[in-house]
N, CA, C and O atoms as a Tripos MOL2 file, in Angstrom:
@<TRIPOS>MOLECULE
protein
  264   263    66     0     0
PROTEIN
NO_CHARGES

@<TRIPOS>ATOM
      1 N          61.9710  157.3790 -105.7700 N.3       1 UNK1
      2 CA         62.9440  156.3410 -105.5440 C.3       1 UNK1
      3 C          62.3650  155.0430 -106.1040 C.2       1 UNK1
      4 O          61.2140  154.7170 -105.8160 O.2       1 UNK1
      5 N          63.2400  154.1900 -107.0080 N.am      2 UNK2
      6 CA         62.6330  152.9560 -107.4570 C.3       2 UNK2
      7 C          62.4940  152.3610 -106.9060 C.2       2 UNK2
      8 O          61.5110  151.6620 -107.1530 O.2       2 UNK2
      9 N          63.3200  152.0190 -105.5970 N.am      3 UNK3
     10 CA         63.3090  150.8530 -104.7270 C.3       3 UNK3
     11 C          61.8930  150.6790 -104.4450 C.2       3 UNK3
     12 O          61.1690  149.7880 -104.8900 O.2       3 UNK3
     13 N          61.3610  152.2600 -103.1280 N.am      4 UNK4
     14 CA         60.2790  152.5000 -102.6330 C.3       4 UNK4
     15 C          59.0740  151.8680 -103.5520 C.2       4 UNK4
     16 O          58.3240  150.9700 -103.1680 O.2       4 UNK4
     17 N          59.0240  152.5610 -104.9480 N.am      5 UNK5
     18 CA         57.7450  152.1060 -105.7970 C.3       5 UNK5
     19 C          57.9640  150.5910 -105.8860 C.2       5 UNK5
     20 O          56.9890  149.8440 -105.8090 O.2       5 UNK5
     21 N          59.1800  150.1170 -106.0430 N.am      6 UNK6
     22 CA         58.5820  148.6490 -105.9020 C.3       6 UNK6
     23 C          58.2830  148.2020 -104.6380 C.2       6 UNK6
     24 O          58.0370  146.9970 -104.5920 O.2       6 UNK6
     25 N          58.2370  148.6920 -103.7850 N.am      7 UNK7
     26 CA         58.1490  147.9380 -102.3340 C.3       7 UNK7
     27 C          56.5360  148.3040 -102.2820 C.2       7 UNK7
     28 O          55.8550  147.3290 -101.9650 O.2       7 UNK7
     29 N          55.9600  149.2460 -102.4760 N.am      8 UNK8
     30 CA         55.1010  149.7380 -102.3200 C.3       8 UNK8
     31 C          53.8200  148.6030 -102.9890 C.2       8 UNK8
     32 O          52.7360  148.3280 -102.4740 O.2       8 UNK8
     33 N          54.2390  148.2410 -103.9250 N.am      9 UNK9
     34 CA         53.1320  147.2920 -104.8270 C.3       9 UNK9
     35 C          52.7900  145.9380 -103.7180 C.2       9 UNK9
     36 O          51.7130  145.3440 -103.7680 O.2       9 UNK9
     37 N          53.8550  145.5860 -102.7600 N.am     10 UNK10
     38 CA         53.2330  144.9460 -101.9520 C.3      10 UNK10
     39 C          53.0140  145.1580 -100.1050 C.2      10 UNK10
     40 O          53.5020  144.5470  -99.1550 O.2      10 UNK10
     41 N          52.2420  146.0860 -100.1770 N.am     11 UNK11
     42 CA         51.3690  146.4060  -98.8410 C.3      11 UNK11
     43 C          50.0110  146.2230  -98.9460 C.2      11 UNK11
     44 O          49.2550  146.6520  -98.0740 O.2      11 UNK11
     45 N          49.5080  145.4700 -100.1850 N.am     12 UNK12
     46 CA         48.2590  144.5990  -99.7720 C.3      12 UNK12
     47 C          46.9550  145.0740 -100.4660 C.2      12 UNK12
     48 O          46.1730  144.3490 -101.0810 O.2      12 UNK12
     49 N          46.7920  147.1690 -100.1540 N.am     13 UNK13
     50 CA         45.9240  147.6110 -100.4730 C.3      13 UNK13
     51 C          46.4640  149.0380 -100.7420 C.2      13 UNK13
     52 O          47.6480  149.3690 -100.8060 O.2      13 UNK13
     53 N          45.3600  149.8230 -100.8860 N.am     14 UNK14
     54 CA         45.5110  150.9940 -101.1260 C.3      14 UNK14
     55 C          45.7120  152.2400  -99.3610 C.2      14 UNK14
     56 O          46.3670  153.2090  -98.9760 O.2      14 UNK14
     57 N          44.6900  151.3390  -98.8980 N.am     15 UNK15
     58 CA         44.7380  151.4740  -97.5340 C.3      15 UNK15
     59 C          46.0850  151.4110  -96.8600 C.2      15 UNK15
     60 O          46.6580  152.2200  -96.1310 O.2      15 UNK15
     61 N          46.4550  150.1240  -97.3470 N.am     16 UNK16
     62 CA         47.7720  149.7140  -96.5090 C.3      16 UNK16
     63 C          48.8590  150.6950  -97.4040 C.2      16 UNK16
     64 O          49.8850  150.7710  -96.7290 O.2      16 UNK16
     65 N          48.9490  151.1600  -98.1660 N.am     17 UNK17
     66 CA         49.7040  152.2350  -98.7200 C.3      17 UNK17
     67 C          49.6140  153.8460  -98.1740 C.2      17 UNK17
     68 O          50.5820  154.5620  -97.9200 O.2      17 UNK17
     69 N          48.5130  154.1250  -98.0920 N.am     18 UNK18
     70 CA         48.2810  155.2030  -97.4160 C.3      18 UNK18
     71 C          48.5560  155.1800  -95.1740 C.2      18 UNK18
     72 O          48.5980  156.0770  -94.3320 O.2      18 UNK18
     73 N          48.6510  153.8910  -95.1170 N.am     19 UNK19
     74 CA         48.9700  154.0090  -93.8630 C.3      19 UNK19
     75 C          51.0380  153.7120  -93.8550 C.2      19 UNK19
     76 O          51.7040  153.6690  -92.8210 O.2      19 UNK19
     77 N          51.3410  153.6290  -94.6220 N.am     20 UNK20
     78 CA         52.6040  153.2520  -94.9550 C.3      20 UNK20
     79 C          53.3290  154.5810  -95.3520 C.2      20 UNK20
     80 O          54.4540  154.9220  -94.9870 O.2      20 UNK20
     81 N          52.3420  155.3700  -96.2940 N.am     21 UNK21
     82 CA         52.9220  157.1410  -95.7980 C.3      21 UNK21
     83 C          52.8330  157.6000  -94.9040 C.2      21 UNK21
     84 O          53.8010  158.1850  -94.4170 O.2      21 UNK21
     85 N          51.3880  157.5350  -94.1530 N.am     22 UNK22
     86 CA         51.3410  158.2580  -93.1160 C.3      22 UNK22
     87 C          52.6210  157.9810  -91.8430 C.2      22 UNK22
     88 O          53.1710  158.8700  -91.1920 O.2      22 UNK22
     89 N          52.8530  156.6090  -91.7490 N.am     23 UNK23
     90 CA         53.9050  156.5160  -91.0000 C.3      23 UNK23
     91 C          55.2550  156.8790  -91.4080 C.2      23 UNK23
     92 O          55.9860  157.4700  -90.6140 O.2      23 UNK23
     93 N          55.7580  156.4900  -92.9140 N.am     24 UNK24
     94 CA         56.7750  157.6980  -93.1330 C.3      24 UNK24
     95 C          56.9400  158.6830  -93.0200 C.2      24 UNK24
     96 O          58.1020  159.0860  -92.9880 O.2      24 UNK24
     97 N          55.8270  159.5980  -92.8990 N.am     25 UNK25
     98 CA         55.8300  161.0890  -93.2880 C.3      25 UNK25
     99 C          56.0950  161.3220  -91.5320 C.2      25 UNK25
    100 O          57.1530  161.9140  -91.3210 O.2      25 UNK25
    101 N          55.0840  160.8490  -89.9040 N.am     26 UNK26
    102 CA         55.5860  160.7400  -89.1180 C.3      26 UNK26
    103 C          56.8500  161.1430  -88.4230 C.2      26 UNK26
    104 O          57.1130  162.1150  -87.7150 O.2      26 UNK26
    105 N          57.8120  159.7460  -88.9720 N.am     27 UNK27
    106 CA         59.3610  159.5080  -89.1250 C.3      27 UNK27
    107 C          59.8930  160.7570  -89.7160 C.2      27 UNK27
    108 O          60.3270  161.5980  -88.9290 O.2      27 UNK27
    109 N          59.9210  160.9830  -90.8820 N.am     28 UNK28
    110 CA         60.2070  161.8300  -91.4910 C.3      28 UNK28
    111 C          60.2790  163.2780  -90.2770 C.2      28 UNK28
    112 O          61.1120  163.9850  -89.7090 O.2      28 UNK28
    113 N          59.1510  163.1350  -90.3610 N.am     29 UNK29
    114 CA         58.5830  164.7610  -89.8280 C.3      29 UNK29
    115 C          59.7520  164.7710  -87.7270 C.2      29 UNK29
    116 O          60.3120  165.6930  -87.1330 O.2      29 UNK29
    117 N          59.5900  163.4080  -87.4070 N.am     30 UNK30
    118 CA         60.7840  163.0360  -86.4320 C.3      30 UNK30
    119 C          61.7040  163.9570  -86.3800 C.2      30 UNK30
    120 O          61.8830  164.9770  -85.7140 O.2      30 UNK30
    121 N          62.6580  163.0000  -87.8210 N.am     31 UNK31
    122 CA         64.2040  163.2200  -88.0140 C.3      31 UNK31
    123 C          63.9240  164.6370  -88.1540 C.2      31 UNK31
    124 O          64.4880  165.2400  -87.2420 O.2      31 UNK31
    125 N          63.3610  165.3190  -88.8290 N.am     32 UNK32
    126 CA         63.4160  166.9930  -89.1440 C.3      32 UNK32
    127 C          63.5770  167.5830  -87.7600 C.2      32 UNK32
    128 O          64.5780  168.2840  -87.6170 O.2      32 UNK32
    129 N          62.9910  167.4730  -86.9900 N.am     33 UNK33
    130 CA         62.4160  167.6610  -85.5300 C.3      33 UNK33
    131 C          63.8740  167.5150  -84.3780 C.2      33 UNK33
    132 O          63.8080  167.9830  -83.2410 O.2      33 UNK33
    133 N          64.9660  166.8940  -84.8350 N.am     34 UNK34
    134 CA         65.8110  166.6120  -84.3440 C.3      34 UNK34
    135 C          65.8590  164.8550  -83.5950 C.2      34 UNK34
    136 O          66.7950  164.5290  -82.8660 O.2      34 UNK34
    137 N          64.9510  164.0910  -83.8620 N.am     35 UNK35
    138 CA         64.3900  163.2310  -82.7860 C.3      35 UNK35
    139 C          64.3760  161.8330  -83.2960 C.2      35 UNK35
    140 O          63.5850  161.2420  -84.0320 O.2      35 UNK35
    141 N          65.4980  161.4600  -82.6840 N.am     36 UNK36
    142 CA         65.7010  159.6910  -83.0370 C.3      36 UNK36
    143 C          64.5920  159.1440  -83.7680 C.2      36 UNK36
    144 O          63.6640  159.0790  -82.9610 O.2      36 UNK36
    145 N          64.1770  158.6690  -85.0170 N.am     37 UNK37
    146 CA         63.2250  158.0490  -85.5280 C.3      37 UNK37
    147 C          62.4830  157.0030  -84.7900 C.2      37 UNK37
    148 O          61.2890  157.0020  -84.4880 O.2      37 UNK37
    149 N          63.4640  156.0420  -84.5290 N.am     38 UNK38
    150 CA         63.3780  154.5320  -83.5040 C.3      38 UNK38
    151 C          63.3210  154.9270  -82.2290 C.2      38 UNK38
    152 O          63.1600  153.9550  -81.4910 O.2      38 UNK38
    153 N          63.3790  155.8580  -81.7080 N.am     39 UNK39
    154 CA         63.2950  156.2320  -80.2350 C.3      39 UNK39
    155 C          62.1670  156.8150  -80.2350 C.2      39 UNK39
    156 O          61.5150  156.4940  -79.2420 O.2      39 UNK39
    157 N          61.5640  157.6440  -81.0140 N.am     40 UNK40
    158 CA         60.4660  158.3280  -80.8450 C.3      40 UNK40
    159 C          59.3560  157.3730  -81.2030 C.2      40 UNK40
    160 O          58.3060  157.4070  -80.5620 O.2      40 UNK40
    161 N          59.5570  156.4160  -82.3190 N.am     41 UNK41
    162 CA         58.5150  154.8620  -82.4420 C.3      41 UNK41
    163 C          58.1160  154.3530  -81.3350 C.2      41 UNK41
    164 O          56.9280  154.1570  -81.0780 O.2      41 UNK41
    165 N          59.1640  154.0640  -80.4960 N.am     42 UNK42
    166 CA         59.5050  153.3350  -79.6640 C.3      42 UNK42
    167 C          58.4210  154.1540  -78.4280 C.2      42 UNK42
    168 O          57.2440  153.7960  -78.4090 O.2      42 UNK42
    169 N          58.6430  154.6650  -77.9620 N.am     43 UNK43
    170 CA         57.9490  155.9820  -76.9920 C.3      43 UNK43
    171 C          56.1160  155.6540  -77.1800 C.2      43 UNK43
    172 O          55.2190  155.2320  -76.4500 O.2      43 UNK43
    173 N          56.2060  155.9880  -78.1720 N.am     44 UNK44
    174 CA         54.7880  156.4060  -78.7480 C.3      44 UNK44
    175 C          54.0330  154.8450  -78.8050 C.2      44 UNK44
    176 O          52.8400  154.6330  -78.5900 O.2      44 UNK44
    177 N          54.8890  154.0130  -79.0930 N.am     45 UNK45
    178 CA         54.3800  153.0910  -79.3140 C.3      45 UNK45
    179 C          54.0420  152.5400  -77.8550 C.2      45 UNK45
    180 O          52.9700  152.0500  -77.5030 O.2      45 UNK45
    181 N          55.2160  152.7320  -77.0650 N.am     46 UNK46
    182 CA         54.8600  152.5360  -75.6260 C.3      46 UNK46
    183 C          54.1540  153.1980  -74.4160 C.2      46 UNK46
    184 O          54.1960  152.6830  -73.2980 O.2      46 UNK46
    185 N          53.3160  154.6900  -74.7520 N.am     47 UNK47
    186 CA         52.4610  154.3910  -73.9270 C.3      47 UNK47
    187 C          51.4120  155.1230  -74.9970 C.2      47 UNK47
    188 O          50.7800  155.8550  -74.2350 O.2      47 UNK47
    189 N          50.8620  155.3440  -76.3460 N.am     48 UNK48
    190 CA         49.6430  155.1430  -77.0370 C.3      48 UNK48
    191 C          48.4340  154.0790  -76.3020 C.2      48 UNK48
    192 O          47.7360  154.7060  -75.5050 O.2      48 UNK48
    193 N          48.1950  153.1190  -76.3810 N.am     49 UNK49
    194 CA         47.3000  152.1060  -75.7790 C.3      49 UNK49
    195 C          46.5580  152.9950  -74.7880 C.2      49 UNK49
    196 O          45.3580  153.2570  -74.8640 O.2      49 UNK49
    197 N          47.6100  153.5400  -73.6160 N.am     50 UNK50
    198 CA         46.4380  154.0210  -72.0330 C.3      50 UNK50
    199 C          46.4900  155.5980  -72.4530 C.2      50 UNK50
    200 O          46.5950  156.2940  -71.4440 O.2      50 UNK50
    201 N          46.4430  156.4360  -73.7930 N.am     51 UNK51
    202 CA         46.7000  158.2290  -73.4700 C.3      51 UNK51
    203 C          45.3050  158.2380  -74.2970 C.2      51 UNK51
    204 O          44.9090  157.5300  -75.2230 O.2      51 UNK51
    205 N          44.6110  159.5130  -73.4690 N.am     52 UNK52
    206 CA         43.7290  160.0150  -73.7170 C.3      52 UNK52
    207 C          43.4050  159.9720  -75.0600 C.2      52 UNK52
    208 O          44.3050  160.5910  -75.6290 O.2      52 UNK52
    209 N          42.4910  159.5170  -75.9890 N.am     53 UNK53
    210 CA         42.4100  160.4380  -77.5730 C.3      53 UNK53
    211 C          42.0360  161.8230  -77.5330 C.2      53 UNK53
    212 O          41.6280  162.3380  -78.5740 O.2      53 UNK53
    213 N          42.1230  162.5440  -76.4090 N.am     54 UNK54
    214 CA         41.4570  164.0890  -76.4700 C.3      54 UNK54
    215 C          42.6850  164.6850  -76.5100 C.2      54 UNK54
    216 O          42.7600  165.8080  -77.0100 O.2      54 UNK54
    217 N          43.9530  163.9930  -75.9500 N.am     55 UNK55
    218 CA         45.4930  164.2120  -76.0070 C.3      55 UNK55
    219 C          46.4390  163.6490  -77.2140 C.2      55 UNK55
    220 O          47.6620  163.7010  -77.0790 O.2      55 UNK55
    221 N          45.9590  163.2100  -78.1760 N.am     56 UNK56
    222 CA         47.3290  162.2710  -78.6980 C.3      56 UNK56
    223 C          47.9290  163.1550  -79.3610 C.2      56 UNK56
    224 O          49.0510  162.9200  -79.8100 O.2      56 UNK56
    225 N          47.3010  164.3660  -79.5630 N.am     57 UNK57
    226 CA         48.3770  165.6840  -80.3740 C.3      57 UNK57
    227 C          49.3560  166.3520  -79.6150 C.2      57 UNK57
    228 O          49.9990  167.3660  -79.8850 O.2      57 UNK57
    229 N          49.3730  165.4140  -78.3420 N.am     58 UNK58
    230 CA         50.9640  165.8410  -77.7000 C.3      58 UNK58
    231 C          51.9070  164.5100  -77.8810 C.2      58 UNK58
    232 O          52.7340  164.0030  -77.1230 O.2      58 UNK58
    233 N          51.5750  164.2490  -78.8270 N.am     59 UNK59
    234 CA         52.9860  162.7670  -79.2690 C.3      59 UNK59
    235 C          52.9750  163.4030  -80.6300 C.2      59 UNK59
    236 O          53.2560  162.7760  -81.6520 O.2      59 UNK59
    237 N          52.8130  164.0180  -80.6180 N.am     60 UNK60
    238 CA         53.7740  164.2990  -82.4100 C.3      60 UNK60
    239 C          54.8880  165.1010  -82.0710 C.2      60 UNK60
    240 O          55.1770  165.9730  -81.2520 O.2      60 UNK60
    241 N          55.6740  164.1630  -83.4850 N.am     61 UNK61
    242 CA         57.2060  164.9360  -82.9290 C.3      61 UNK61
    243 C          57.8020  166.2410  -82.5400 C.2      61 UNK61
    244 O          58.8450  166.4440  -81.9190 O.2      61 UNK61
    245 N          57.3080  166.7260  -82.8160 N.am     62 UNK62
    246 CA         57.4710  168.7400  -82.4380 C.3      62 UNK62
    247 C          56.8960  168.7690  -80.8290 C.2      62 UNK62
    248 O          57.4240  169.5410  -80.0280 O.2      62 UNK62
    249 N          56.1690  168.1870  -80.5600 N.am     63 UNK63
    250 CA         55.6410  168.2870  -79.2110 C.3      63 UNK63
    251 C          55.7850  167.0900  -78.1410 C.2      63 UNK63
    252 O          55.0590  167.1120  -77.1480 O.2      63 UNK63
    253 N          56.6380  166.1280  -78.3130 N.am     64 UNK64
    254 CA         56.7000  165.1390  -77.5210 C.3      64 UNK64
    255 C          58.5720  165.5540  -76.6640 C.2      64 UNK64
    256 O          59.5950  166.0950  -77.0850 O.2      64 UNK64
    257 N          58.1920  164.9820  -75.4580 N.am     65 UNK65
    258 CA         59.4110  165.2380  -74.9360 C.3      65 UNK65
    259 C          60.2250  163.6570  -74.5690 C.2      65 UNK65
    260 O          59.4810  162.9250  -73.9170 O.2      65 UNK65
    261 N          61.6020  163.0410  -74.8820 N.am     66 UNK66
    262 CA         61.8670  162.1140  -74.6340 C.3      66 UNK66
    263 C          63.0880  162.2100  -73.9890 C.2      66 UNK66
    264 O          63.6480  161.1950  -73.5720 O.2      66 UNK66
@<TRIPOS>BOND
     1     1     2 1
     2     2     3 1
     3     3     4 2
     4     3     5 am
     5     5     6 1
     6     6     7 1
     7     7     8 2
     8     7     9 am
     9     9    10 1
    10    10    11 1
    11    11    12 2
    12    11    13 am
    13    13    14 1
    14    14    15 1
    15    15    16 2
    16    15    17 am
    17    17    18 1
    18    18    19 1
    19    19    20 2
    20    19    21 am
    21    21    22 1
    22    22    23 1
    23    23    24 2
    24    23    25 am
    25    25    26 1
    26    26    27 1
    27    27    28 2
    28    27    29 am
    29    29    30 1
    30    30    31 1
    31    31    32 2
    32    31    33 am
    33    33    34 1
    34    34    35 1
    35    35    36 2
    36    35    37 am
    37    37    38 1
    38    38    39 1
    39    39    40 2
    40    39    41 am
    41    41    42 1
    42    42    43 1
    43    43    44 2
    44    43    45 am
    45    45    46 1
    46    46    47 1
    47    47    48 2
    48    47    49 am
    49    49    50 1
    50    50    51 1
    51    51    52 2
    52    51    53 am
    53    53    54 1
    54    54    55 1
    55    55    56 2
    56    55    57 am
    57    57    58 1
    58    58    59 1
    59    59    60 2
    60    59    61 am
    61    61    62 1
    62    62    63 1
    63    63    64 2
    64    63    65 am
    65    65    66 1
    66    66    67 1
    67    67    68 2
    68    67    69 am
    69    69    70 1
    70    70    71 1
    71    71    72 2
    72    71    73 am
    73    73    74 1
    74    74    75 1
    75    75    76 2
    76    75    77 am
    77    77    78 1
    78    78    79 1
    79    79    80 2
    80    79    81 am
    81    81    82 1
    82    82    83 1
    83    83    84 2
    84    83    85 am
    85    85    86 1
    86    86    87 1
    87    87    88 2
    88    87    89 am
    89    89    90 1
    90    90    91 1
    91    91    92 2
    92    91    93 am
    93    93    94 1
    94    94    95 1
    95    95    96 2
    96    95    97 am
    97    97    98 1
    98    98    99 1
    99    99   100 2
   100    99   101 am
   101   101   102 1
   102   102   103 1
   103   103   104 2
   104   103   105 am
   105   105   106 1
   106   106   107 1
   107   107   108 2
   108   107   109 am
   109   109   110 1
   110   110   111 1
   111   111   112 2
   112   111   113 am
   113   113   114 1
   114   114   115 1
   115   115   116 2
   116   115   117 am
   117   117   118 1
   118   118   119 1
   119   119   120 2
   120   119   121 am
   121   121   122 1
   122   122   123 1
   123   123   124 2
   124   123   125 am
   125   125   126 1
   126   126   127 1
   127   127   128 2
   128   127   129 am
   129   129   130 1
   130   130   131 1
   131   131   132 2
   132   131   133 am
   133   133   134 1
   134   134   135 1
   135   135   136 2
   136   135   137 am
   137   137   138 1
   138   138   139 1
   139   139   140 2
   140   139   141 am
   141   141   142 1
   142   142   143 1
   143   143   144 2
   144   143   145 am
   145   145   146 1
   146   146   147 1
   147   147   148 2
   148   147   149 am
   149   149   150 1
   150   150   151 1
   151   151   152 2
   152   151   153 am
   153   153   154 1
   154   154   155 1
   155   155   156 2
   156   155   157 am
   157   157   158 1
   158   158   159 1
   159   159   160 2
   160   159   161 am
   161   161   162 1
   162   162   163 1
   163   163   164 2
   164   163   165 am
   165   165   166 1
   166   166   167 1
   167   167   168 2
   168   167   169 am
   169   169   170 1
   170   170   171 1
   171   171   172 2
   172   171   173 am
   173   173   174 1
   174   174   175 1
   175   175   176 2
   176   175   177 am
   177   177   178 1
   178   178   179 1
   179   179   180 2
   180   179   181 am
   181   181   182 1
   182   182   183 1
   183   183   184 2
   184   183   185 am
   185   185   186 1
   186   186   187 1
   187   187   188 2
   188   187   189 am
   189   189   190 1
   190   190   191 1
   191   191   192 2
   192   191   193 am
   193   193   194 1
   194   194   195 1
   195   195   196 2
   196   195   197 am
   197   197   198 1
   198   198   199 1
   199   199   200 2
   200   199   201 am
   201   201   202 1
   202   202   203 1
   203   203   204 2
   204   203   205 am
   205   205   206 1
   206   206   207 1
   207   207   208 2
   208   207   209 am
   209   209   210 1
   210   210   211 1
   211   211   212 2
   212   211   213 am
   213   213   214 1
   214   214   215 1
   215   215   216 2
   216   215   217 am
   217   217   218 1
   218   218   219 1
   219   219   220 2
   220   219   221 am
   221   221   222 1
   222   222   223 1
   223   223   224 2
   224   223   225 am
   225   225   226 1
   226   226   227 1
   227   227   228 2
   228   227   229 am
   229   229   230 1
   230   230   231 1
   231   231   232 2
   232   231   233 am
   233   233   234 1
   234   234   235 1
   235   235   236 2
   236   235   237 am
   237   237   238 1
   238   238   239 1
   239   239   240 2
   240   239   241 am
   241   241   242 1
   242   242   243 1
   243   243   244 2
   244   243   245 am
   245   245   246 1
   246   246   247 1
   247   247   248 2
   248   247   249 am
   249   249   250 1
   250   250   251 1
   251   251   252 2
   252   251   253 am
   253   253   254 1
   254   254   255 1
   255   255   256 2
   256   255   257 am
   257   257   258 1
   258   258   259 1
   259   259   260 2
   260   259   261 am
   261   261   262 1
   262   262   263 1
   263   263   264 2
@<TRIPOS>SUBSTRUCTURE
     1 UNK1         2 RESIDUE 1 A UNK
     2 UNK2         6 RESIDUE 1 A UNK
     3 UNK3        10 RESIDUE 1 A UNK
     4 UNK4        14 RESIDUE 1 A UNK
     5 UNK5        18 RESIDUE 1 A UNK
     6 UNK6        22 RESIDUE 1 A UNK
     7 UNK7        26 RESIDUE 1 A UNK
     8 UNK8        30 RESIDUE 1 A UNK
     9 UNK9        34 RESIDUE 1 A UNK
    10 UNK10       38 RESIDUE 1 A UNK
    11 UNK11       42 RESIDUE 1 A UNK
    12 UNK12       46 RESIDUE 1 A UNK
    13 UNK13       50 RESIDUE 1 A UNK
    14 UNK14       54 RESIDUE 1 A UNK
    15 UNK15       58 RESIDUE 1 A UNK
    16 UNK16       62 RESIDUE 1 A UNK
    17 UNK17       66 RESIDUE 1 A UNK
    18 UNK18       70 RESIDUE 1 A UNK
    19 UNK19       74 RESIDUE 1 A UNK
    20 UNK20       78 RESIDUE 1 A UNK
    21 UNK21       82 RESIDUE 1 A UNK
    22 UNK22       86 RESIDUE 1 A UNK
    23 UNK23       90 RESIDUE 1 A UNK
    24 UNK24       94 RESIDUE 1 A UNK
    25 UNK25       98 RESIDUE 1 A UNK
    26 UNK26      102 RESIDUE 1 A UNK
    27 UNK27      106 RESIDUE 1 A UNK
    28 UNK28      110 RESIDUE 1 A UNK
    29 UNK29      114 RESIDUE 1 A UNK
    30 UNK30      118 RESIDUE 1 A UNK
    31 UNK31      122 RESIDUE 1 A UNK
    32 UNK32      126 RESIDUE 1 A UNK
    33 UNK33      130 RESIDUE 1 A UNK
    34 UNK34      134 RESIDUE 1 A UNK
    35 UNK35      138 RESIDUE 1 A UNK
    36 UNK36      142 RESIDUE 1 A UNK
    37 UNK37      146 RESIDUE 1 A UNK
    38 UNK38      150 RESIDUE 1 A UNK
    39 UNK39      154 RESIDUE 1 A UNK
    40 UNK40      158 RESIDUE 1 A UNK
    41 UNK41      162 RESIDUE 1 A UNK
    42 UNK42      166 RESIDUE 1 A UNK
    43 UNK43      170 RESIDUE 1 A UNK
    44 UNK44      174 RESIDUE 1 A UNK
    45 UNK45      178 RESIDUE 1 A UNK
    46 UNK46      182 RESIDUE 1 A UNK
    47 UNK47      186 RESIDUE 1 A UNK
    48 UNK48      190 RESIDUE 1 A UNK
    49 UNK49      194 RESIDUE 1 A UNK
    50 UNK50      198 RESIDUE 1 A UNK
    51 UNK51      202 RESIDUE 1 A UNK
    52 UNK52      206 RESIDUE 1 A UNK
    53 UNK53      210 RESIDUE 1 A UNK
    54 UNK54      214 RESIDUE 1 A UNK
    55 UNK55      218 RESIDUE 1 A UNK
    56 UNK56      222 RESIDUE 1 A UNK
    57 UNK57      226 RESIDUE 1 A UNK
    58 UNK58      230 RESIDUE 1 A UNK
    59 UNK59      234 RESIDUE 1 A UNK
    60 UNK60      238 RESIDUE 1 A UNK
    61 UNK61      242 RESIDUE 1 A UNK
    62 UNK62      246 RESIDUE 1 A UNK
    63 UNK63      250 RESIDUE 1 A UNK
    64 UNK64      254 RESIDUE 1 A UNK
    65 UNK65      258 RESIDUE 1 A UNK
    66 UNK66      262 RESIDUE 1 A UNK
């Protein structure tokens, strides 16, 4: 998509590009999943901070319940 490649030239770094897929692909991987994009952001974003890191592979979209 042209739009995307031009948007892409400004996220700063290479870093900031690769974290800019990873969160599309995320989303992406969401909507496939059946699962509000913005609702499931939203979720994750709200309680990430206090969940275990020995747990966070129960917030991906295939496995999160909302």
């Amino acid at each position: 998509m042209s739009v995307g490649r031009k948007n892409y030239l400004f996220l700063g770094s290479d870093a900031g590009g690769e974290r800019a897929a990873t969160l599309y692909s995320l989303l992406g991987t969401a909507k496939l999943n059946g699962i509000n994009p913005e609702a499931y952001l939203r979720h994750v974003l709200s309680v990430i901070a206090d969940y275990p890191v020995n747990r966070v592979d129960e917030l991906l979209p295939w496995r999160v319940q909302l």
